[in-house]
C-alpha positions in Angstrom: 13.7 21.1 -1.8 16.2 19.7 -0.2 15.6 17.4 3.5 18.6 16.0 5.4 20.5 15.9 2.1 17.5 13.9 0.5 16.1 15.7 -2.3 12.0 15.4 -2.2 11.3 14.0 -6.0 7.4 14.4 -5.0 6.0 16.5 -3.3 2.1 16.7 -2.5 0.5 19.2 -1.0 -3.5 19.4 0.4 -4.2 17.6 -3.0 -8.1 17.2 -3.9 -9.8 15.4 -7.1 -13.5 15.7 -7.6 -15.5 13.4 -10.3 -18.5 14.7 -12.1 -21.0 14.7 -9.9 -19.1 16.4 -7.1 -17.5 13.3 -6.1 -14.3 14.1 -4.0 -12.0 11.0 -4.2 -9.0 12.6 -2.7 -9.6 14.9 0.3 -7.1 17.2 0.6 -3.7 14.6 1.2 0.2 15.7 1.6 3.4 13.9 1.2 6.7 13.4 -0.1 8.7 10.8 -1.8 12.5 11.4 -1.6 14.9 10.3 -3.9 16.3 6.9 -4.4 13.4 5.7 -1.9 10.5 3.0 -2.6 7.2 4.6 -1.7 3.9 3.0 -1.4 -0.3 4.2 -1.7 -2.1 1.6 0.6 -5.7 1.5 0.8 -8.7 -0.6 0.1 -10.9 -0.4 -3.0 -11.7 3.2 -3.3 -9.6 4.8 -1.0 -8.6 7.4 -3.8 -4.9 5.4 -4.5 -5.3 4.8 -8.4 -7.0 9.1 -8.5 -4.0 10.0 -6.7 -1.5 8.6 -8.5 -3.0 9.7 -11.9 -2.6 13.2 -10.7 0.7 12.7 -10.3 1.4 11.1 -13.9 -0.8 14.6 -15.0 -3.1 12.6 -16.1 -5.9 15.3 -14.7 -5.8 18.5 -13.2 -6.2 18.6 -9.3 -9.0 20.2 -8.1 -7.3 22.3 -5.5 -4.0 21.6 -4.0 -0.5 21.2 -5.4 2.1 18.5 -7.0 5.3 18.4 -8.3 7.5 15.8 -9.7 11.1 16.6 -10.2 10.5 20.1 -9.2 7.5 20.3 -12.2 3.5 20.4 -12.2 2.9 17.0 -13.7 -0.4 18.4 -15.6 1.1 21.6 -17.2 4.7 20.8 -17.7 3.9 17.3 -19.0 6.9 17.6 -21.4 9.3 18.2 -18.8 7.9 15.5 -16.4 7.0 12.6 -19.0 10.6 11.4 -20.7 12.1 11.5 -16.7 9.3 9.2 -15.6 8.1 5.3 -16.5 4.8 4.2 -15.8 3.0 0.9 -15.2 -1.1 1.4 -15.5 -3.2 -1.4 -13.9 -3.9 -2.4 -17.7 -1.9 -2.0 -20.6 -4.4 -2.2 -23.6 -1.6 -3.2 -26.2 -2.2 -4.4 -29.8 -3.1 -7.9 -28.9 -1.7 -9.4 -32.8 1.6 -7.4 -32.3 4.6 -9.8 -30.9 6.1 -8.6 -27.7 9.3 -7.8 -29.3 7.3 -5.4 -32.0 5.6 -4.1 -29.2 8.4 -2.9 -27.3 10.3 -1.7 -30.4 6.9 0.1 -30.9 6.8 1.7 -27.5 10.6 2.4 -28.0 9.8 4.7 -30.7 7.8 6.9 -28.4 10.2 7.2 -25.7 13.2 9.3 -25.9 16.5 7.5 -25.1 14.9 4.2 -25.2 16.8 1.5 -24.0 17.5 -1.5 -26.6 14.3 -3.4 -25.9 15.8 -6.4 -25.6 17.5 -5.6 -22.7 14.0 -4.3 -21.0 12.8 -7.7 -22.1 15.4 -9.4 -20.2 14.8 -7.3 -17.1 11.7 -8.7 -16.9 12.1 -12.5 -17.7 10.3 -12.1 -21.3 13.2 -12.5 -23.6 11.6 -16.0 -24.2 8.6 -14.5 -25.6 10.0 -11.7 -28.1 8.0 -13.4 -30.6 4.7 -14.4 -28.8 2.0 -12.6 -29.8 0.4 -10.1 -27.2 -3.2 -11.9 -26.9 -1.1 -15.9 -26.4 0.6 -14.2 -23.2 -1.1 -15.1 -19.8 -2.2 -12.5 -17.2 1.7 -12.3 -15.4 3.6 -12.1 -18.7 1.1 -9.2 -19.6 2.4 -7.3 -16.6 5.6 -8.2 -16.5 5.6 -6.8 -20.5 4.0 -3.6 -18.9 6.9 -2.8 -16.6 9.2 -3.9 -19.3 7.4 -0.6 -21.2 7.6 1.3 -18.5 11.4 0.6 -17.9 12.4 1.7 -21.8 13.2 5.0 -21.1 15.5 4.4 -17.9 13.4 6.6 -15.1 14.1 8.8 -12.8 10.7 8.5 -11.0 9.0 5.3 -11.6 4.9 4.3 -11.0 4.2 1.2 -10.8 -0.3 0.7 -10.1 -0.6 -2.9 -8.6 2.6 -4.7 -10.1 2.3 -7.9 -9.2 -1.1 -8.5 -9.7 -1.9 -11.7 -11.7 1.7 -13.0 -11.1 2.7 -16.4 -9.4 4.9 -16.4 -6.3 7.7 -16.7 -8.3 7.2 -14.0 -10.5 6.6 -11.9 -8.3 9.5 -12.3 -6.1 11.5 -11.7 -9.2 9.5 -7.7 -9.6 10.1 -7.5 -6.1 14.0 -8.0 -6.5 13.9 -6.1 -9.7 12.5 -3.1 -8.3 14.7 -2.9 -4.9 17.8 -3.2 -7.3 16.3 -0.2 -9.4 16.1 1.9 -6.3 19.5 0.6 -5.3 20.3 2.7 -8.6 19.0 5.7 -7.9 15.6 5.5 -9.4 12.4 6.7 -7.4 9.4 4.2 -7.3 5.8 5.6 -6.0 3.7 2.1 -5.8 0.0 1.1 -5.3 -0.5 -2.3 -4.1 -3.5 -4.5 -2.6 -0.3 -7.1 -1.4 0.8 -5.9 2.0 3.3 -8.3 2.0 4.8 -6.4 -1.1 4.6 -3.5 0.6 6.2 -4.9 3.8 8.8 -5.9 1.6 9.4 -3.3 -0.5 8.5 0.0 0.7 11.0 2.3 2.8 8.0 4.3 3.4 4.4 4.0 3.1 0.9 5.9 3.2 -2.7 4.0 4.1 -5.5 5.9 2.4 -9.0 5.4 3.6 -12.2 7.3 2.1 -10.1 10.0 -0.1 -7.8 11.0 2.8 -4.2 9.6 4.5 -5.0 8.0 7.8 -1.1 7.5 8.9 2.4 7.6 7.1 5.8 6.4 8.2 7.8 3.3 8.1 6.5 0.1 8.0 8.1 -0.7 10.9 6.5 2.6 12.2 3.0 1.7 10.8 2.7 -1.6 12.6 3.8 -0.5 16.0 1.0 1.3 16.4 -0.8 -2.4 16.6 -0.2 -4.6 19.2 2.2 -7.5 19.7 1.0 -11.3 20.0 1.6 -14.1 22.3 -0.1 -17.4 22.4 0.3 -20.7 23.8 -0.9 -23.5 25.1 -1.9 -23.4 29.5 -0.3 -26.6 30.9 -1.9 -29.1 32.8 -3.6 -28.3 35.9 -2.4 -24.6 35.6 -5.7 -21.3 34.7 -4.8 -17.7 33.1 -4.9 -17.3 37.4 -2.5 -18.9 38.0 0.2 -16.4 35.6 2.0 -13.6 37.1 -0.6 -10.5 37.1 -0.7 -10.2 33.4 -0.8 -5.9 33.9 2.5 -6.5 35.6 3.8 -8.0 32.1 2.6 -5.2 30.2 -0.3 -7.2 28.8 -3.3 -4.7 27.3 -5.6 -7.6 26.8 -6.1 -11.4 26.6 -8.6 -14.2 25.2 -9.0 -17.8 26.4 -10.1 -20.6 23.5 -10.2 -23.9 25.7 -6.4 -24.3 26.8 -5.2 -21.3 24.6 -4.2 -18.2 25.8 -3.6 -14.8 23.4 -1.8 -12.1 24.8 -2.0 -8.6 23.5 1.0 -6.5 24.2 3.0 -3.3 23.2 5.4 -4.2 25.2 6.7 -7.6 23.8 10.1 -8.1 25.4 8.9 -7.5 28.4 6.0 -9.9 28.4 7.7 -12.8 26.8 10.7 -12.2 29.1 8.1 -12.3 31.9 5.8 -15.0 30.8 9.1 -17.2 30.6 11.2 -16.6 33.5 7.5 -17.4 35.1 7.5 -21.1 33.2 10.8 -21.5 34.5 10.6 -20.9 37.6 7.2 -23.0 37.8 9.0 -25.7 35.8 6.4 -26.1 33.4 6.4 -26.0 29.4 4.6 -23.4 27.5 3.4 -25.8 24.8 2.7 -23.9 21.1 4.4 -21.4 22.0 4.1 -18.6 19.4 5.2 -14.9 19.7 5.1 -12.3 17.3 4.9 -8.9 16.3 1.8 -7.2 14.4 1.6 -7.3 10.7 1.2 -4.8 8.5 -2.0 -6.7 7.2 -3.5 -6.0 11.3 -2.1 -2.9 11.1 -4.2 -1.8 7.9 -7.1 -3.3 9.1 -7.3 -1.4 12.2 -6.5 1.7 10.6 -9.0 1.3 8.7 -11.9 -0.3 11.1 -10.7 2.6 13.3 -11.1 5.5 10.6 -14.5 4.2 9.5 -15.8 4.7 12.9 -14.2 8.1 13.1 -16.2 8.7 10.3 -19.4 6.8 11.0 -19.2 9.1 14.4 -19.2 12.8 12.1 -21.7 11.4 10.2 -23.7 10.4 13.3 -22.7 14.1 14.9 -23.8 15.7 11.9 -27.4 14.1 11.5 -27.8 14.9 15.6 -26.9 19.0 15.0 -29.2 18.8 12.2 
């Protein structure tokens, strides 16, 4: 399929997966990842990322809906989708007395068109360790040898579950610029991640999961607009919140007072800040701790998802009353 010249790479369509039991862990979600783009699964624990994205490694059969991965089902034309594809699971499980140079030479010998695997171990900042064994390696060279694995057969479509997990701030600022310059070459990336910062950073578009289903897609930029902007600062001497221009007028939705601090809630945050300001300045007076901000993609997950457990608390609630 082809979208304002952007090819769609995935494509996910009313996708379900029940556990036994009758569990249903994904409810029925849809979306696209176009090609060349960074995409991440958000969501807390449970939220159906980790089900969804081993549905579309064809890992397991959906239980109703539809994928495809470079125009294939994932699950019945495995051999068509696996040597186009790299993937990074949560855990590894590798031969702990194996070295981690026999270990990618291993792996090599699975994949077809392997990269020399000591150019994957470069990639990755491991070609110190070739001849560590597995079980000597801490938690972040473990993952770091996992993407390495996932990397030996050059990708079109990679999927990468939590990355960064277990590496220091160093390492993973290096996976972070490692994986933009991947998609800078063309190759697809479909993420899970419990670091929003990552995600911030990374991702050119992202989905928030909550309970099974998708409670909002877009942009990051898109994503947190939806939660409001931040002002605070310090009231100066002698002056009360009554003494401000009518905040309404400044496009302020709400404000809390803590002693001499005043927070501002806004959607409109030029305007408020240009307000508040010109308003200082004109009353010669200076706005001490002055901070201004946009919201975060941290507050906006967090009110996505306070906001879609009450939607769901309120079914529930609905439900029990018709009964």
């Amino acid at each position: 399929m082809e979208t304002n010249g952007h090819e769609h790479v995935i494509e996910v369509t009313d996708l379900r997966r029940v556990y036994g039991g009758g569990f249903e862990a994904v409810r029925g979600i849809t979306f696209s990842v176009r090609r060349g783009e960074i995409f991440a699964l958000l969501g807390t624990n449970g939220a159906g990322k980790t089900s969804t994205v081993e549905l579309l490694e064809g890992l397991a059969e959906p239980a109703g809906g539809r994928v495809r991965v470079l125009g294939h089902d994932p699950y019945t034309d495995r051999a068509a989708v696996r040597p186009r594809t790299g993937v990074m699971l949560q855990e590894g499980g590798f031969p702990s007395e194996l070295t981690v140079a026999e270990t990618a030479r291993m792996w090599a010998g699975c994949v077809s068109g392997a990269r020399p695997p000591a150019e994957v171990l470069a990639l990755v900042g491991l070609e110190a360790k070739a001849g560590t064994r597995v079980k000597q390696l801490s938690g972040g060279q473990r993952r770091r040898l996992d993407l390495a694995l996932a990397l030996l057969g050059d990708p079109e479509v990679l999927f990468l579950d939590e990355p960064s997990t277990g590496l220091d701030a160093e390492g993973r600022r290096a996976t972070w610029e490692l994986v933009s310059a991947l998609r800078d070459g063309g190759t697809t990336v479909l993420l899970t991640t419990h670091y929003l910062e990552e995600a911030e950073n990374l991702a050119d578009r992202l989905a928030i999961m909550h309970e099974g289903r998708i409670a909002t897609t877009g942009t990051p930029a898109e994503v947190t607009a939806a939660e409001p902007s931040r002002i605070s600062f310090e009231l100066p001497d002698g002056y009360f919140v009554g003494d401000l221009p009518p905040l309404g007028e400044l496009g302020v939705t709400g404000h809390e007072t803590d002693g001499r601090t005043v927070r501002l809630r806004t959607r409109e945050l030029q305007r408020t800040a240009t307000g508040l300001l010109m308003w200082a300045a004109q009353a010669r007076v200076e706005l001490r701790r002055l901070d201004v901000r946009s919201a975060s993609l941290e507050e906006a997950f967090l009110g996505i998802a306070r906001k879609a457990s009450a939607e769901q608390a309120g079914k529930r609630t609905a439900k029990e009353c018709a009964a």
